[in-house]
C-alpha positions as CSV (number, residue, x, y, z in Angstrom):
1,X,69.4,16.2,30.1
2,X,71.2,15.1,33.1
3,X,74.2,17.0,34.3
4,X,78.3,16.3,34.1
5,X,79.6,14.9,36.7
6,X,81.0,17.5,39.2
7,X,78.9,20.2,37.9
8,X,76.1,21.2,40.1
9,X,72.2,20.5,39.5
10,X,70.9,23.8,41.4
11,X,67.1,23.3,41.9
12,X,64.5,25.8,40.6
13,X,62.2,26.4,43.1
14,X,59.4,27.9,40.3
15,X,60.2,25.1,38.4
16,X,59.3,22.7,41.0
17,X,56.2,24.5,41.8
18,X,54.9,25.0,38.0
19,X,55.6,20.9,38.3
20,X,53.2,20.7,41.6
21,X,50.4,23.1,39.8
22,X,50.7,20.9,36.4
23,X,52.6,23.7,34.3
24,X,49.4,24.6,33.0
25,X,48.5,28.0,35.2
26,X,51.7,30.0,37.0
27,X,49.3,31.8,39.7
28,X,50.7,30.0,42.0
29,X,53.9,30.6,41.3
30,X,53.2,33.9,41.7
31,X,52.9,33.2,45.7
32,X,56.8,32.5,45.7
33,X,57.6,35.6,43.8
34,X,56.0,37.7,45.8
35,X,58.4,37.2,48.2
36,X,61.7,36.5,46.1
37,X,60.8,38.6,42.4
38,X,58.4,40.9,44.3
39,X,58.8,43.6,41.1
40,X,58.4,40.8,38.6
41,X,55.6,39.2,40.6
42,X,53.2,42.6,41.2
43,X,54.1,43.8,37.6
44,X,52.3,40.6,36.3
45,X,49.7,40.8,39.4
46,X,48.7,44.6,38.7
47,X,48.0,43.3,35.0
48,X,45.1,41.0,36.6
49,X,45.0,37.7,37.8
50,X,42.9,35.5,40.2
51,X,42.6,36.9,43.7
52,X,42.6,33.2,45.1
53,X,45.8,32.1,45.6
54,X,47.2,34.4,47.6
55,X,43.8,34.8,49.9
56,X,43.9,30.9,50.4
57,X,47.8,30.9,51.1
58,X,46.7,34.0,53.8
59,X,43.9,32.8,55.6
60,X,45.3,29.0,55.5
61,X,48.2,30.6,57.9
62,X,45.3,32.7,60.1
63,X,43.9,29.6,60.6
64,X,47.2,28.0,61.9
65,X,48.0,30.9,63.6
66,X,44.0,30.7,65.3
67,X,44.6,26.7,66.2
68,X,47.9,27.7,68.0
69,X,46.5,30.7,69.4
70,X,42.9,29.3,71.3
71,X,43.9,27.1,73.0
72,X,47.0,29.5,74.9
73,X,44.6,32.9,75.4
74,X,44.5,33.6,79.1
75,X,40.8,33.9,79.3
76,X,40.2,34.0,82.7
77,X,42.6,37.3,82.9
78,X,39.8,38.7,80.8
79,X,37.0,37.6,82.7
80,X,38.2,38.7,85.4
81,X,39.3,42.5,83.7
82,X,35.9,42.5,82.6
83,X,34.3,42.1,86.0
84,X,36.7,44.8,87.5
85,X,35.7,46.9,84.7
86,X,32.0,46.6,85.2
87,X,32.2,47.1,89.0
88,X,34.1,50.9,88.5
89,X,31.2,51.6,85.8
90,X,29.0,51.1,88.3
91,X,31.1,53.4,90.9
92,X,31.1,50.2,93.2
93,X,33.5,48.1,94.9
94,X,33.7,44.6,92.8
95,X,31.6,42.2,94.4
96,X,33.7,38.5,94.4
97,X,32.5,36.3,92.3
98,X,31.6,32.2,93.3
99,X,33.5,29.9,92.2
100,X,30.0,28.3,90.0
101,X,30.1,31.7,88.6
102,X,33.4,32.1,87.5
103,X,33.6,28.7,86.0
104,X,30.5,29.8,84.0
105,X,31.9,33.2,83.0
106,X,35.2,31.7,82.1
107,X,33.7,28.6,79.9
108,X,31.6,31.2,78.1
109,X,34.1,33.3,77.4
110,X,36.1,31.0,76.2
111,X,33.8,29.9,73.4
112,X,32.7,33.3,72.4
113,X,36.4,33.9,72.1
114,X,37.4,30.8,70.1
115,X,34.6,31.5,67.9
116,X,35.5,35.3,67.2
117,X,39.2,34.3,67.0
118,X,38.2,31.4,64.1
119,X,35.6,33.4,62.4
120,X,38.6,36.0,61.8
121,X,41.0,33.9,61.0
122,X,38.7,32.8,58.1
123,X,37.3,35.5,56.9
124,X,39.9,38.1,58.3
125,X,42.1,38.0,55.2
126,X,39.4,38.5,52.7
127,X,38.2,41.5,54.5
128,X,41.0,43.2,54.8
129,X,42.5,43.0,51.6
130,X,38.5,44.1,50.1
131,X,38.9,46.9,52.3
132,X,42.2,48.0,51.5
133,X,41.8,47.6,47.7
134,X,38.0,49.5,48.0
135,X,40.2,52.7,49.5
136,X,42.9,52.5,47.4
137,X,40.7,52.6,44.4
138,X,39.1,55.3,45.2
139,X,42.2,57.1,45.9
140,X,43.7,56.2,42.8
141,X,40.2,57.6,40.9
142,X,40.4,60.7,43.1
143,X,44.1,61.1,41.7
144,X,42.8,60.9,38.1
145,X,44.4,57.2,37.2
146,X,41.3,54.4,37.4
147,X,42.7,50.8,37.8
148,X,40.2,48.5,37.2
149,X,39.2,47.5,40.6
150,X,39.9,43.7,39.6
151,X,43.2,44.2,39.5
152,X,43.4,46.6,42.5
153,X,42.0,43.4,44.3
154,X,44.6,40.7,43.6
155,X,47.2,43.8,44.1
156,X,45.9,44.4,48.0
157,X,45.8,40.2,48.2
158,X,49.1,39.4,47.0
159,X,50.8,42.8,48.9
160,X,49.5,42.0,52.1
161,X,51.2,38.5,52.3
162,X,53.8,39.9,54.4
163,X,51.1,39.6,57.2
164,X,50.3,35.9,56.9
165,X,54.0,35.5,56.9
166,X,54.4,37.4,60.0
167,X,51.4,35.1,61.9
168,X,53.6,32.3,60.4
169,X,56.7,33.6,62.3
170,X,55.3,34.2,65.5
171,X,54.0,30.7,65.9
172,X,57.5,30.0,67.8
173,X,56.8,32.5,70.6
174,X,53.5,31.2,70.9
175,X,53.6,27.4,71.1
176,X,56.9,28.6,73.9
177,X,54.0,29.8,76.3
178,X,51.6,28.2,78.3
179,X,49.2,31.5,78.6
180,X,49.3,34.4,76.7
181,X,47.3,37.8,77.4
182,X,45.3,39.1,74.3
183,X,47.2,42.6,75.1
184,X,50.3,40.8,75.1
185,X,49.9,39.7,71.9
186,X,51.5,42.3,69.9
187,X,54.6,41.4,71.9
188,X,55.3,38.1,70.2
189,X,56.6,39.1,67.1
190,X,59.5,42.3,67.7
191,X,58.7,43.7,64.5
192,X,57.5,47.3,65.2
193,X,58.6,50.1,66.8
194,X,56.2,49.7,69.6
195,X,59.0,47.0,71.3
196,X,61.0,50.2,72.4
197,X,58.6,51.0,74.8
198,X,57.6,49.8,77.8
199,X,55.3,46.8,78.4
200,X,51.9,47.6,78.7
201,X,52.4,51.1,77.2
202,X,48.8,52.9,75.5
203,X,48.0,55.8,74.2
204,X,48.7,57.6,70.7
205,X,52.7,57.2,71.1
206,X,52.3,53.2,71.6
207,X,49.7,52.8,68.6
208,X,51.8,55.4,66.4
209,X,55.0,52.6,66.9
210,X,52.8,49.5,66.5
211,X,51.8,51.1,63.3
212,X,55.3,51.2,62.0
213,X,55.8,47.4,61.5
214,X,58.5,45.6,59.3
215,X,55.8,43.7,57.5
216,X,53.9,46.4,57.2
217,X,56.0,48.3,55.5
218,X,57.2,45.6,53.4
219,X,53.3,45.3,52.2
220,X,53.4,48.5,51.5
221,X,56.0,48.7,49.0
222,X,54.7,45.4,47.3
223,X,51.3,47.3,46.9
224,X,53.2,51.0,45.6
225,X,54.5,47.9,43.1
226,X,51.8,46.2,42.3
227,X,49.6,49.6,41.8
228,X,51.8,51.2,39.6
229,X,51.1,48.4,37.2
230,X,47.4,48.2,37.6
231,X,46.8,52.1,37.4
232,X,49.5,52.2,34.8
233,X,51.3,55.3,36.2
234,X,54.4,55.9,37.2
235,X,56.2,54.6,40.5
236,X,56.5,57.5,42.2
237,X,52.5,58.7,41.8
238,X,51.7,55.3,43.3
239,X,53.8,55.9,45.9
240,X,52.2,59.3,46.6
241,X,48.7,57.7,46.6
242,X,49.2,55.0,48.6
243,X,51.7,56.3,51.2
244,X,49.3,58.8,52.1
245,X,46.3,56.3,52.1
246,X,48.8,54.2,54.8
247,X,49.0,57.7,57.0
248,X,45.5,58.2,56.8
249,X,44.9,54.8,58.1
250,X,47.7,55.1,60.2
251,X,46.3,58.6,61.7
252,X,42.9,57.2,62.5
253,X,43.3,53.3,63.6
254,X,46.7,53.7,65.3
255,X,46.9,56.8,67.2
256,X,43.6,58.2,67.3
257,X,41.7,55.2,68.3
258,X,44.5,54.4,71.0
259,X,44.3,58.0,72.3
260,X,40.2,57.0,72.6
261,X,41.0,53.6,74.1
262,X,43.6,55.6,76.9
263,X,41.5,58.1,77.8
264,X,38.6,55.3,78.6
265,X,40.5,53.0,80.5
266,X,41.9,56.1,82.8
């Protein structure tokens, strides 16, 4: 049916993207309503459905984010750091290094880099959504509700797109420098609270502020969505569960392990 003329023809987005997939599996659809039906999206997610989409859709844009990335990583800053850093182990002034050994220093370090950078960028996602789902299930068993740990799965995948769309985002600020410091890299995008405070500032304030990250906060509520559904309880006991699973993390990979990394570097 084609429209009057003078009326508009507004374009369905879903529509479009059922078309694309062959109207014969809405998964993917799924990946755009996460984003613009996000209740809708991780009811029907918490109910079960295949982990893949979103995991390909989250490491295809680590790996974009990795391509960009390599190639701008001030590597010989970090040679050179980690010569400084071996010389005050060893109580000792550092001794200079030739310019044959720098230039082998730096050309390994930049493959052991690239590799580690690729490697996560294509198994990063995976891992961390498998790791976030494994705790929140066995929260959510501790609390006395069991979701099926299937469903648990595809709800950690599709709530932690957020953070593939946040690599996506920073890609401007990164292809805008020529180097970039792997410290510095938290910089790029000013999503966290950790911007308020000076550059360079460590230690269990600065990882308690780059915990609190618009993204990840967003993921968070897409999971306290998407959980409710899969452990069939009520919003507020998912919220319970997995805002104190998010401290706990929180706790012990943002400030503790920066208080650790402070007190070694002083």
């Amino acid at each position: 049916m084609t429209a009057r003329l003078g009326e508009r023809c507004p374009i369905d987005p879903r529509r479009w993207l059922l078309y694309v997939c062959g109207g014969a599996n809405e998964e993917p659809v799924l990946l755009l309503d996460t984003f613009t039906a996000p209740r809708r999206a991780l009811g029907q997610v918490g109910a079960g459905v295949s982990v893949m989409p979103a995991l390909v859709a989250a490491t295809l844009a680590a790996l974009v984010h990795a391509a960009v990335l390599v190639p701008r990583l001030d590597v010989e800053a970090v040679v050179e750091q980690r010569h400084s850093m071996s010389a005050q182990e060893g109580k000792e002034a550092p001794a200079a290094m030739t310019p044959h050994e720098r230039e082998e220093a730096v050309v390994s370090q930049r493959k052991l880099t690239a590799a580690g950078v690729y490697a996560w960028g294509l198994l990063g996602s995976t891992l961390q959504a498998f790791g976030v789902a494994l705790a929140l299930w066995l929260a959510f068993k501790v609390a006395g509700v069991g979701p099926a740990f299937r469903s648990t799965f595809a709800v950690a995948s599709y709530g932690l797109l957020p953070l593939g769309l946040a690599k996506l985002l920073s890609l401007p600020a990164l292809l805008g420098r020529g180097t970039i410091a792997p410290t510095a890299l938290a910089q790029l995008l000013p999503s966290h609270l950790g911007v308020l405070l000076p550059p360079g500032s460590s230690g269990p304030l600065a990882g308690l502020l780059g915990s609190i990250n618009l993204f990840s906060l967003w993921s968070l509520v897409l999971v306290i969505m998407g959980m409710a559904a899969a452990a069939r309880t009520s919003t507020w006991r998912a919220s319970v569960v997995t805002v104190v699973m998010w401290l706990s993390y929180v706790a012990v990979f943002g400030v503790a392990l920066a208080a650790v990394a402070a007190r070694a570097q002083s």
